[in-house]
N, C-alpha and C positions, 0 to 999 in steps of 0.2 A: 504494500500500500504506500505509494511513493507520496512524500508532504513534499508539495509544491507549495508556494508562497508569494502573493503580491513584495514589492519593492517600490521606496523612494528612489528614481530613475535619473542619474544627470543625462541629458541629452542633448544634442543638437540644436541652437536657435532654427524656428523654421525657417527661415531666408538661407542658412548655412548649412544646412543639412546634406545636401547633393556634393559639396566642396568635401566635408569633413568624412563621409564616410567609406570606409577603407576596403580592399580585400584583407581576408584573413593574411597577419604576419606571413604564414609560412608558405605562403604561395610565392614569395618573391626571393630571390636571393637578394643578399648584400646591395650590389650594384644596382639592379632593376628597382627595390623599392628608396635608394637613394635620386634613380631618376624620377620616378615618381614624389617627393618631396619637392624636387628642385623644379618640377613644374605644377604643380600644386603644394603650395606653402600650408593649405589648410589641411592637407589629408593626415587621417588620422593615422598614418603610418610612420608618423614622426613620434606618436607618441607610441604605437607600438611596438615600433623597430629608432629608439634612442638612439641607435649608431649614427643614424642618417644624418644627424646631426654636427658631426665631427669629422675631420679626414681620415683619409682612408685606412691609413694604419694603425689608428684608435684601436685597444681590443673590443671586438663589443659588447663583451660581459663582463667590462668594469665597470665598478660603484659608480664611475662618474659619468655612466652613459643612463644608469636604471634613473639615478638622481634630474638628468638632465628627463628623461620623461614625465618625472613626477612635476618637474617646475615647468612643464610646458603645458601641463593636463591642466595645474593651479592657474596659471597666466591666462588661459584659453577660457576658462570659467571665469575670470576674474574681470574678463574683458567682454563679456558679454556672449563667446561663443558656443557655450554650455548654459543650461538653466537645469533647475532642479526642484520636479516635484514634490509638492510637500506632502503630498497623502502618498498612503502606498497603492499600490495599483498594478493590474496586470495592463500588458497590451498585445495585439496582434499582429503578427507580422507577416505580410503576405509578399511572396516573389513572383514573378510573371515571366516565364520564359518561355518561347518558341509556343507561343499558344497553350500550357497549361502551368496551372497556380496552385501552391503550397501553401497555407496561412498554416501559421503554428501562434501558440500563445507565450508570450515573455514572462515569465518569473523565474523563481529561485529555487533552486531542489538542494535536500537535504542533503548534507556530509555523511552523515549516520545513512542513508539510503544508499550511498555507495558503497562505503564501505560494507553494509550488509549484503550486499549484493541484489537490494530491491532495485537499482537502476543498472542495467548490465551490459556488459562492456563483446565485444568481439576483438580486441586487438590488442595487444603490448603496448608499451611505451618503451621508452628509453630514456636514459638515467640525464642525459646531459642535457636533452631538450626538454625534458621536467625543469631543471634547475635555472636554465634562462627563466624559462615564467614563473616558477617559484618565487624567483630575485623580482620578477617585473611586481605580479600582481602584491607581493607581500612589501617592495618598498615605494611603490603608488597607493597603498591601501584601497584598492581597486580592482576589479575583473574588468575586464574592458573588453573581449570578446564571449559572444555568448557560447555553448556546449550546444550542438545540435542534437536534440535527444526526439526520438521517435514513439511512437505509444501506438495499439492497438486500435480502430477508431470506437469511436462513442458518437452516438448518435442526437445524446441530450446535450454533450458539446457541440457536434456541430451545429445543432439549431441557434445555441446561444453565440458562435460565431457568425452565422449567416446574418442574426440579428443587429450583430456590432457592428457587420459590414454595411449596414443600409447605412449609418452615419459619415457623414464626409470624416477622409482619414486627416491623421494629425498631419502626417509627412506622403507624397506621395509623387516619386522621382521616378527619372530615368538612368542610369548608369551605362558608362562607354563601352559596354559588354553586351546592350540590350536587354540587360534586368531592370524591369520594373519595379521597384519597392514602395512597400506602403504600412504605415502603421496607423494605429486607432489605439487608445487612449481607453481602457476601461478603468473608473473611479468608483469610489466605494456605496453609489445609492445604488437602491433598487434589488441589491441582494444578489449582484452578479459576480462579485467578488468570493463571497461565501461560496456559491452556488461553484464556483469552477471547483474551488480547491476542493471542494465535498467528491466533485466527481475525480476529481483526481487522486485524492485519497482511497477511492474503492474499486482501484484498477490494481492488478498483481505487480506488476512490472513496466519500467518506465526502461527505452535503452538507449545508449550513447551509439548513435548513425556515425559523426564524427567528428571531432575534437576531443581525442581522448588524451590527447599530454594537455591539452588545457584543465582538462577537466580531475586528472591526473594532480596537478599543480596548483589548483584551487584548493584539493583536498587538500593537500599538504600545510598548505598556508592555513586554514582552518584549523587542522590539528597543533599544529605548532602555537599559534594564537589561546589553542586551551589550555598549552602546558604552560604557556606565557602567563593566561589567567584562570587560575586554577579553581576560583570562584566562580566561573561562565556559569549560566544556567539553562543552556540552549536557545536563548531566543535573541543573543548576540549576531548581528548581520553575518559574521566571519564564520556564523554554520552554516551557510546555505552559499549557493553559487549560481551564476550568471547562466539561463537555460532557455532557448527555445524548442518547446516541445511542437512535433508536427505528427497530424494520422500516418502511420507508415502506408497507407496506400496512396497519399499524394505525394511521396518521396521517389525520386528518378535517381539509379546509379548507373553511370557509365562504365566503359570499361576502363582496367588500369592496365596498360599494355609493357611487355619486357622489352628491353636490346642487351644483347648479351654479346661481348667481346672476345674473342677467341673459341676454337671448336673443341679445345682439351684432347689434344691430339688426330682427331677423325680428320678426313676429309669431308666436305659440303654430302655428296654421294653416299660414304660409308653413314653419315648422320644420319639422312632420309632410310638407308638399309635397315637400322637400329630402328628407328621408331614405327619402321614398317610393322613390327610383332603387335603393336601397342593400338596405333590409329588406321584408319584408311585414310592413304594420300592421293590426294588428288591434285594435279598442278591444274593453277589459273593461269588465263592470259591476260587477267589486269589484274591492279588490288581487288582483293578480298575480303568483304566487312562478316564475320561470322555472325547467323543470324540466328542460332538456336542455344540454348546448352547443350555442352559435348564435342560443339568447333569452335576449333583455334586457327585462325587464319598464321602462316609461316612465311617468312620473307627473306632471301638470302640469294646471294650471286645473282640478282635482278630480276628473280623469280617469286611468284607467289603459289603458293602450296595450301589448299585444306585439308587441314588434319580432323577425322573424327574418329571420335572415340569408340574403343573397343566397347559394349555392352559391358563385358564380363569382367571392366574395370571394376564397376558400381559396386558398393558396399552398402548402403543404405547407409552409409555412415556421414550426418550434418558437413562434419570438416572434409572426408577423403574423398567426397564425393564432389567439391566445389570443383570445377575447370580449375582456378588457377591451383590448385593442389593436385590434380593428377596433372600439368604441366611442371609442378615443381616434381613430382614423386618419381615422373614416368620418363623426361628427358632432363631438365633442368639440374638435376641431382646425380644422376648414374649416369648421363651421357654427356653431358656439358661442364659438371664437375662443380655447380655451384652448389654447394653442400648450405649455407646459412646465407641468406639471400637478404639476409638485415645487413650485413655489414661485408658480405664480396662486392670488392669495388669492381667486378668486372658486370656487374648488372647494373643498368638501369632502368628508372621504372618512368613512363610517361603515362598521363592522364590521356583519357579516351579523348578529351576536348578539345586536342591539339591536332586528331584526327590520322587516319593512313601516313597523307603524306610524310607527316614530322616521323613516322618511323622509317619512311624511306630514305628520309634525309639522314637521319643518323645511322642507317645500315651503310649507306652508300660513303660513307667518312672515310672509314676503314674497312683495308681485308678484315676477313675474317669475322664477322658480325654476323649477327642473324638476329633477328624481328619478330614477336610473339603478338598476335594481336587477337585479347582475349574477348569473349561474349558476356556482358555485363553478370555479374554477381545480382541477384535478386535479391528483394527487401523480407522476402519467407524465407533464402536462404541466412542470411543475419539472424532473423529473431531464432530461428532454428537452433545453428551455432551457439549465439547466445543464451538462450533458453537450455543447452544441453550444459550450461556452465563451460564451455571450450571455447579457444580461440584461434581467429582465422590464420592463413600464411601474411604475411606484409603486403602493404598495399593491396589487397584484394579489392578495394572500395574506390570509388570517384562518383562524390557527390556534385551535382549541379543541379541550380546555383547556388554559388557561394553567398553564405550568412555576411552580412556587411559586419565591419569591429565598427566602434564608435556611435552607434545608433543608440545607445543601450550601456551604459556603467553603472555596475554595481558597488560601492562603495561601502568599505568594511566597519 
């Protein structure tokens, strides 16, 4: 029974809103989200990537880069381009892409629900990308990106959504990506506030779709903040954390595709012999977008190849049964030699949104490359995994669109 929770919101003045708000941190490297500042002064990716701030050989997980975000969050509210409501309040958030729309509702979900494992996760983190936002959110006293978490739908909610939507929204932009966003403003008459959390309370399981090192990193801060005051009595801001919940059936995941560098001794030929046992290969005469589970489209020496899956893979098993785990289990591993695909630098991983081409482009760089291009992961195969308490292979997931940062701080 996951406690979700209205919040006091800083946000965006609405005339500044479109300016300020960000992609997620970690969709930029270093350089890209420093050009990004340097032609938008107001984006909010100054405040969540602090480095931007400084030249280039700054480290950017020193104290005087997290310090330099926190006095640009103060300055930026200080100046008008922040306000802060004073009642607490849920709001809605709806994204508009390629003709269909997500609305999830913004509050706060409980510390103790994570770690209990009422709100549940499918994927690992990792220790050092915890510890930047660790540093971020715990010396801004702030979450500043919300956890995209997903729920089962409900029916009693969406009518109280469809309801919020007849009202003109508070914010309601476009973004250079062709995302639509729009928010609404629910305050405390009328018993709608009540009314959500009630429903949210008498659902089993809330789950993290993605941001899980933020969500990761929230917790941390929270728990640290207990042992800090050991008098807490739960109902301290620093338990709860920054959350958009959305129906998991209006949730789209694309694919998260491989490039993998070097054949680990095989030739191109001997590789297609090897996985002959496994898939039926087929060569194409253009790219190949796989359109079912069980194909993986294959790209190498200027060829495209679909692979499908042997039946007699399946297990019925949540995790062994995903695509991108019989491509780790069945060539990835035994034939290519990437044994942990968290941390071989000879993998890497592209989002489905960059499309065929960009894997063409980076097969064609160097010999010896080859191109995985997987069939999206499904939103039952998640709750599945997660639900069975297990988690997936890395990157299996590619959410779009992306959750704007800065629309929404939670402040501890």
């Amino acid at each position: 029974m996951p406690v979700i929770r209205p919040f006091k919101s800083v946000r965006p003045a609405e005339d500044k809103v479109s300016a300020i708000a960000a992609l997620p941190y970690d969709v930029y490297n270093r350089q890209e989200a420093k050009e990004v500042v340097e032609q938008n002064p107001l984006s909010f990716l100054k405040i969540d990537r602090g480095e931007t701030q400084f030249p280039d050989e700054t480290d950017m997980y020193s104290l005087q880069v997290y310090d330099r975000a926190r006095q640009t969050l103060e300055e930026m509210i200080a100046d008008g381009f922040f306000i802060k409501d004073e009642e607490f309040c849920y709001y809605l958030y709806a994204l508009t892409y390629a003709g269909r729309t997500q609305t999830g509702v913004v509050g706060c979900a409980s510390v103790d629900d994570y770690v209990n494992g009422t709100i549940r996760r499918h994927e690992n983190t990792k220790e050092d990308k915890e510890q930047d936002r660790i540093r971020h959110v715990d010396i801004l006293n702030a979450q500043t990106g919300p956890i995209f978490l997903a729920y089962r739908r409900n029916q009693e909610l969406d009518q109280i959504i469809r309801t919020v939507k007849e009202d003109r929204p508070l914010y309601d932009f476009t973004t250079e990506d062709d995302v639509r966003h729009q928010v609404w403003k629910i305050s405390g008459d009328g018993g709608t506030i009540e009314k959500i959390s009630e429903i949210f309370s008498n659902m089993e399981n809330a789950y993290i779709a993605d941001g899980h090192h933020r969500a990761a990193s929230a917790v941390k801060v929270g728990l640290k903040r207990r042992a800090e005051h050991p008098e807490y009595d739960g109902t301290e801001e620093f338990n709860y954390f920054l959350s958009v919940l959305f129906p998991a059936e209006e949730l789209k995941i694309l694919d998260y595709n491989r490039v993998v560098t070097g054949l680990n001794g095989h030739t191109f030929q001997e590789l297609l012999g090897e996985m002959d046992e496994k898939f039926h290969i087929t060569e194409y005469p253009s790219m190949f977008q796989p359109e079912h589970k069980g194909e993986i489209a294959m790209y190498g020496e200027g060829k495209w190849y679909k692979l499908t899956v042997h039946e007699d893979l399946y297990t019925d098993d949540p995790v062994e049964d995903l695509d991108v785990s019989i491509l780790q289990n069945y060539v990835l591993a035994p034939l290519l030699g990437i044994k942990n695909p968290k941390i071989d630098p000879r993998i890497q991983f592209v989002g489905g949104i960059r499309g065929l081409k960009e894997l063409v482009r980076l097969t064609d760089m160097e010999q010896e490359r080859i191109a995985f291009a997987m069939y999206p992961t499904s939103m039952d195969e998640l709750l599945a995994v997660a639900d069975s308490g297990r988690l997936m292979p890395p990157k299996s997931t590619w959410f779009e669109p992306k959750l704007r940062s800065g629309l929404f701080i939670h402040t501890l």
